[in-house]
LUMZA-120439 format. One record per residue (C-alpha): x, y, z. Coordinates in steps of 0.02 Angstrom, whole numbers, padded with zeros to 5 digits, always signed. Each point is the difference from the previous one (the first is absolute). Layout:
! residues N
XYZ/...
//
This chain:
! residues 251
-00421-00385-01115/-00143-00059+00081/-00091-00160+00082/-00155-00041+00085/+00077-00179+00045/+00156+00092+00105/-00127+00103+00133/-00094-00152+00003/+00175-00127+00057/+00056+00164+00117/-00158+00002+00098/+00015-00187+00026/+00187+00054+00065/-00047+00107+00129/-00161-00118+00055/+00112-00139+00032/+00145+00076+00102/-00025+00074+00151/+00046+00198-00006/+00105+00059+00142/+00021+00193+00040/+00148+00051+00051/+00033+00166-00039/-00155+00087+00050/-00045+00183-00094/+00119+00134+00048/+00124-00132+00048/+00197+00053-00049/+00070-00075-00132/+00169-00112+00058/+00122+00064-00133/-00092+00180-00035/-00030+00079+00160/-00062+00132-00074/-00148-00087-00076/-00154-00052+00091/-00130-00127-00066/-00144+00064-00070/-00084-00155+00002/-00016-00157+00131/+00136-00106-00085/+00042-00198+00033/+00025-00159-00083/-00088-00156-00054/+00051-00136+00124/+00110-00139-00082/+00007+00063-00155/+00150+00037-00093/+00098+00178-00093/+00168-00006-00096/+00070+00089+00161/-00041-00156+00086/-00138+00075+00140/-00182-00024-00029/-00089+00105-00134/-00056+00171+00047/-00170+00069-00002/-00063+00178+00026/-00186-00048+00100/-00102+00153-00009/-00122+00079+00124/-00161-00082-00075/+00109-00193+00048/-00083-00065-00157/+00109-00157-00041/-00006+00037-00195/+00132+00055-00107/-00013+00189-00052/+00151+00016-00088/+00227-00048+00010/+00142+00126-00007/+00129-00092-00076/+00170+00087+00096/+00176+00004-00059/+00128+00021+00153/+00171+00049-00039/+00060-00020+00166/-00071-00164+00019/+00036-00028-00196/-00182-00081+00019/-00155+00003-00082/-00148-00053+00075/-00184+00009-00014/-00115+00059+00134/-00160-00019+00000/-00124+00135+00047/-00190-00079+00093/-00156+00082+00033/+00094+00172-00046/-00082+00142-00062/+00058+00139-00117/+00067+00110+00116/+00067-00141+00098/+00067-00082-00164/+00082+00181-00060/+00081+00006+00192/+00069-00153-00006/+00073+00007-00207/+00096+00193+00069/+00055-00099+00157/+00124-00095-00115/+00040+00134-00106/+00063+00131+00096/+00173-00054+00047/+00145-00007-00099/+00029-00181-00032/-00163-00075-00005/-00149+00030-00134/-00131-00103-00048/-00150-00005-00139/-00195-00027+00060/-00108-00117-00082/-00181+00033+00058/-00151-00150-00015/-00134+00115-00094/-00172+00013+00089/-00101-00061-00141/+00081-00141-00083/-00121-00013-00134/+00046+00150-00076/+00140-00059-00037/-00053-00117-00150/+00078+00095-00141/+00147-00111-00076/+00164+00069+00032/+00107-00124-00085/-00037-00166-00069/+00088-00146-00004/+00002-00134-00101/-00161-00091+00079/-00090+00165-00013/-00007+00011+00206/-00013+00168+00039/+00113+00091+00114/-00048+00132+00085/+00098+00180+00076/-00006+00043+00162/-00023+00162+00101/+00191+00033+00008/+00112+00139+00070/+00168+00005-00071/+00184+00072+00034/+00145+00019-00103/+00117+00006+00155/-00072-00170+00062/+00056-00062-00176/+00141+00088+00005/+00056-00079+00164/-00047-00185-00063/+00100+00039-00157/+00156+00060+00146/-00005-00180+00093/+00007-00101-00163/+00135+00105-00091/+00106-00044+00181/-00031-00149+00033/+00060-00182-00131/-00131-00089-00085/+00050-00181+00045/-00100-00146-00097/-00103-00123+00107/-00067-00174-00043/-00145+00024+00138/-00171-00023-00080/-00074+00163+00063/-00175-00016-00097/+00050-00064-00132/-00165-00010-00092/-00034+00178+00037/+00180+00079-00074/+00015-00130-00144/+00124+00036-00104/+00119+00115+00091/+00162-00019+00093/-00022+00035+00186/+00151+00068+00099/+00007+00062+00165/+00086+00178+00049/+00149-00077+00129/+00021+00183+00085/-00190+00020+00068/-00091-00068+00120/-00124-00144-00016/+00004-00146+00143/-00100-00128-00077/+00119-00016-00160/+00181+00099-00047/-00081+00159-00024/-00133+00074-00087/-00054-00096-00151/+00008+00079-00175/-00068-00089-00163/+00095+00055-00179/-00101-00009-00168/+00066+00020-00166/+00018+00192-00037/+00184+00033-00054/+00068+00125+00123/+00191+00024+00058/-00046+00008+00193/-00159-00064+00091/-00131+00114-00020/-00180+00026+00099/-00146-00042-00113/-00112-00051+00161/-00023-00071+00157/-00135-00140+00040/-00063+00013+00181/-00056-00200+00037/-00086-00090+00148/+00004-00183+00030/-00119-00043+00127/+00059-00182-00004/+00194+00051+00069/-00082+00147+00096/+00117+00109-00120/-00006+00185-00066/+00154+00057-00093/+00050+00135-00157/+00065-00086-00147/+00106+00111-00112/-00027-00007-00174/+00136+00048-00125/+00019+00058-00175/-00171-00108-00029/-00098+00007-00164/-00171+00079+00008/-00068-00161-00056/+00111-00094+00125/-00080+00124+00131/-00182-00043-00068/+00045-00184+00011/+00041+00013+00207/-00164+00111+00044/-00107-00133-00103/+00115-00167+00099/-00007+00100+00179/-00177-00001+00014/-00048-00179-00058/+00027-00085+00160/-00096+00015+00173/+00137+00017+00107/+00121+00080-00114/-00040+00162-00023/+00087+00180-00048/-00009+00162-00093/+00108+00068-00108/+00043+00169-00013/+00116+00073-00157/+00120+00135-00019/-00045+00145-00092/
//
């Protein structure tokens, strides 16, 4: 599912906080020695992840400061997952960086790419009730990625928490946090329940959501959600200026 609004707030993100390069191209990874990075790789200065560094950001060779596209990564190592945002990357660059994550054995992720021509894009996918369209993305998908995600929630507790964690966005579900995974900010990473009857916590999405205000980007998990439920959060993500996010659903 798709919005104009979220490129818009993510842009704004990486204008406003200072991009620092750490891990130039061809750089070895810390924990994969094997693995080299394909792309010049950094964070956003003073910003903040679930894992409790800054947010990272692929900058590609062209240094545009516009978002091109996120790879939303599941770590099972880590038991993190985290979106990184890809700038100025092109496809090849793009496709480098999406295989870097998903060729070793306990970390995959899935791609969402910013399409070139946005107005193409004007076909209604869903509707909700408002009749604001939503609108699908270029997106590369990966049944282990889900299949990982799926992993860290089946192992870890869903614990209930009274924090207000959008509130207006997720209205109407229970949110819980996953008490064996990583996310510094809050207990760990934050999961919203809606109302389908299931015997265990099942995937039905994940919503990938920027707050420029608390200089925040972080994966919410969404279980055993209604599709209506799911058309309700992509209309309430994108009707605020610094709030922004994209959800993206489990097929």
């Amino acid at each position: 599912m798709y919005s104009l609004n979220f490129w818009k707030v993510l842009d704004e993100f990486l204008r406003k906080n200072k991009i620092i390069v750490d891990k130039p191209k061809n750089s070895l990874h810390p924990k994969y020695r094997e693995s080299r990075y394909p792309v010049d790789y950094g964070y956003l200065k003073g910003t903040f992840a679930i894992d409790g560094d800054d947010v990272d950001v692929f900058i590609g060779n062209s240094k545009l400061i516009k978002a091109t596209g996120i790879l939303c990564t599941v770590d099972l190592i880590k038991k993190s997952c985290e979106m990184k945002i890809l700038s100025g990357c092109s496809n090849e660059e793009t496709k480098s960086a999406y295989n870097f994550f998903n060729k070793t054995g306990m970390m995959k992720c899935i791609l969402i790419n910013r399409v070139t021509n946005e107005n193409k894009f004007n076909s209604t996918f869903l509707k909700n009730e408002e009749d604001s369209k939503i609108y699908m993305s270029s997106f590369v998908d990966n049944k282990e990625f889900w299949r990982f995600l799926q992993k860290l929630v089946d192992e870890s507790n869903a614990k209930k928490t009274e924090e207000e964690i959008y509130k207006n966005v997720f209205y109407g579900l229970n949110f819980v946090f996953l008490d064996k995974t990583i996310n510094k900010q809050k207990k760990g990473i934050t999961a919203a329940i809606g109302e389908a009857a299931e015997k265990s916590n099942k995937i039905s999405a994940i919503a990938c959501v920027v707050n420029t205000n608390k200089k925040e980007a972080e994966n919410i998990i969404l279980l055993n959600c209604l599709d209506r439920e799911l058309i309700k959060i992509c209309s309430n993500l994108n009707k605020n200026t610094l709030i922004s996010g994209i959800l993206i659903k489990k097929e």
